[in-house]
N, C-alpha and C positions, 0 to 999 in steps of 0.2 A: 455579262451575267454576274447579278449577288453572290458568293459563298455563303453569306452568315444576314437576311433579311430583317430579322428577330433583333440583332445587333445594331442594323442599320436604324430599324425604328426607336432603340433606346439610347444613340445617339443624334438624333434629329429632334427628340423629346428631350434631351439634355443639352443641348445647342440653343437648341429655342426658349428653355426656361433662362439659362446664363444670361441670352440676349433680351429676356421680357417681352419674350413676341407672346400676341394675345392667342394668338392658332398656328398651328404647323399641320401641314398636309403630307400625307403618307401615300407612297401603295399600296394598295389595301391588297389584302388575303385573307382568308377566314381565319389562320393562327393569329395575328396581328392585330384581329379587330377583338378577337377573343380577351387576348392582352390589356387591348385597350380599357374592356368593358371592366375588364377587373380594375386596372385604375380607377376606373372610374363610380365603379361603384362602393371600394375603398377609399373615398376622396379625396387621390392624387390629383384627377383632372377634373376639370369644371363637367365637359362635358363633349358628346363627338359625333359625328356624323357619316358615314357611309355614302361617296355620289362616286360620279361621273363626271368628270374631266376627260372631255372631249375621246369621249369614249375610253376613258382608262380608270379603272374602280381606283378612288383614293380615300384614304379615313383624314378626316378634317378634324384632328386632335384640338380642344380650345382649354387650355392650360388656367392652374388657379395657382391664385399666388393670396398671401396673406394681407392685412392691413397696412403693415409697413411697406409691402412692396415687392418682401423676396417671397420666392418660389416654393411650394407646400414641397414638393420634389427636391431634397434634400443631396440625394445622391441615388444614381438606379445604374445597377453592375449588371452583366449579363456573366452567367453561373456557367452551363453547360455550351456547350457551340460542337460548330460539327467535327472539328478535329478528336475534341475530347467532349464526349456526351457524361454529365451529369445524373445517373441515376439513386435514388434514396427510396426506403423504405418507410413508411409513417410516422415512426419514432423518430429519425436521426433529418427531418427537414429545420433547416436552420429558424433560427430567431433573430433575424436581426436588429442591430440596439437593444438586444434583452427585449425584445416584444414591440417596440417601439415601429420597427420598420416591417416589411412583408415579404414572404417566397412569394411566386409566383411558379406556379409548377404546372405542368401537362400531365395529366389524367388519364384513364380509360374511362372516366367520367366527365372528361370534359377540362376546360382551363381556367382552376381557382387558385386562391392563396393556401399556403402551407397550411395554416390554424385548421381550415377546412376540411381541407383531405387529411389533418391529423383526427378532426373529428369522425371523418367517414370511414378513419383507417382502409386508407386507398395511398397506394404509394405511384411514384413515378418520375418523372424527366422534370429537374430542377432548373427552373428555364431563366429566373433573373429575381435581383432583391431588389427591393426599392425602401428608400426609410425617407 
């Protein structure tokens, strides 16, 4: 059994970018694909999938990398974990690189970037940065 799944998927996405793999496959769970979608519709990842492997839901993550070669995914921490949870209020969600990079946070609204829920002034559970 996982402790920290959340963890696992932001290293398996940072394994596979180092290594230039064109997809990485996940197990999926509705927090994780939520995750994803946010990369993804922040244009971290090219783009992803939700199936079934052999009867086991998995997200089929397919990674973008730039003209030269290296990886849009710069570097992605994971913030809070379940030893020590991560909680913020509107105001005080981080920036990272000065704006450059993204929170990814957990909502009562649902799972976006900081910028967003600073716009919706909705606070919550700061779940990882990605630049």
């Amino acid at each position: 059994m996982m402790t920290d799944p959340i963890a696992d998927l932001l290293t398996r996405i940072r394994n596979a970018a180092s290594e230039k793999h064109e997809k990485v496959e996940i197990p999926a769970s509705r927090l994780k694909a939520n995750i994803v979608r946010v990369l993804k519709d922040e244009g971290y990842v090219k783009n992803f999938r939700l199936s079934r492997d052999e009867g086991i839901p998995v997200i089929k993550v397919y990674l973008k990398y730039s003209d030269e070669g290296s990886s849009v995914i710069q570097g992605i921490r994971r913030v809070s974990r379940p030893g020590l949870r991560r909680y913020s209020g509107y105001e005080l969600f981080p920036r990272p690189l000065s704006g450059a990079g993204i929170a990814i946070v957990s909502t009562s609204h649902g799972v976006m970037t900081g910028s967003k829920a600073r716009q919706a002034k909705i606070g919550g559970e700061l779940l990882c940065e990605v630049w």
